[in-house]
N, C-alpha and C positions, 0 to 999 in steps of 0.2 A: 467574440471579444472576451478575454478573461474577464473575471469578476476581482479581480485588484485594480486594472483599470476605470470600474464603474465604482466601486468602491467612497471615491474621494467626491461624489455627487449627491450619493445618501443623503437626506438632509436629518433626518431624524426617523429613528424607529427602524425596524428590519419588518416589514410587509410586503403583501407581492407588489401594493399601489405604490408604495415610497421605492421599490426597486424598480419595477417599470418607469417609474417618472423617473431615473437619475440614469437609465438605459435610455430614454429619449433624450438628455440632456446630455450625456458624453456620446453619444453618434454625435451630434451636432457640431461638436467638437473639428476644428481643422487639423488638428497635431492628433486625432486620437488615430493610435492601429489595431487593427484584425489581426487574427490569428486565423491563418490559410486553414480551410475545410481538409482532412484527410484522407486520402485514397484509400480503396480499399483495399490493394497491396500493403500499403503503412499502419492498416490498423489489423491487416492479417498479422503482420513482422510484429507487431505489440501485443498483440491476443499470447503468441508464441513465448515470447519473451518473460509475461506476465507467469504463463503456466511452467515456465521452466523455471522460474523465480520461487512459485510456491512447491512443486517437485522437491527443487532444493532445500526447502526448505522446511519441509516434513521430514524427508530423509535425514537430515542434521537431528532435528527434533527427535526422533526415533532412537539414534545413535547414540544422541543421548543419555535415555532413559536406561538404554541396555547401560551402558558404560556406569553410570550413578546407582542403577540397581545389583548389578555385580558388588560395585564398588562399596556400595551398604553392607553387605554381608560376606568380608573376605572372614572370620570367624567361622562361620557354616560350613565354609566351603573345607578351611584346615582342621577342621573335627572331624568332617566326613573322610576326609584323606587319611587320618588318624585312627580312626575306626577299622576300617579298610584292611589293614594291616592284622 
């Protein structure tokens, strides 16, 4: 049962005793719904999904840094090329 459903039961305070009583009072509930338990094919597919999220999401981060750190010192870079010569 998500925790927005049980939510509007709370009567006061955030403790484990005021959350247990306000989980026995929305079960009881006739309109209240579950949320179906996941297989473990669905939560392989989301384990995946998850680590291809953070992948991406380093690699961006990385990309970055290189880019911004070039980008700070185009000066260095046309001295040394001047030098060079």
């Amino acid at each position: 049962m998500p925790p927005s459903y049980v939510a509007p039961y709370v009567k006061r305070g955030k403790t484990d005793a005021t959350d247990a009583a306000a989980i026995c009072e929305a079960v009881t509930r006739p309109t209240m719904r579950f949320v179906p338990i996941k297989t473990a094919e669905q939560q392989a597919v989301l384990m995946l999904h998850r680590t291809r999220d953070l992948l991406v999401r380093q690699r961006v981060t990385i990309a970055s840094s290189i880019f911004f750190t070039r980008l700070s010192r185009p000066i260095m870079r046309r001295a040394a090329s001047l030098n060079a010569d």
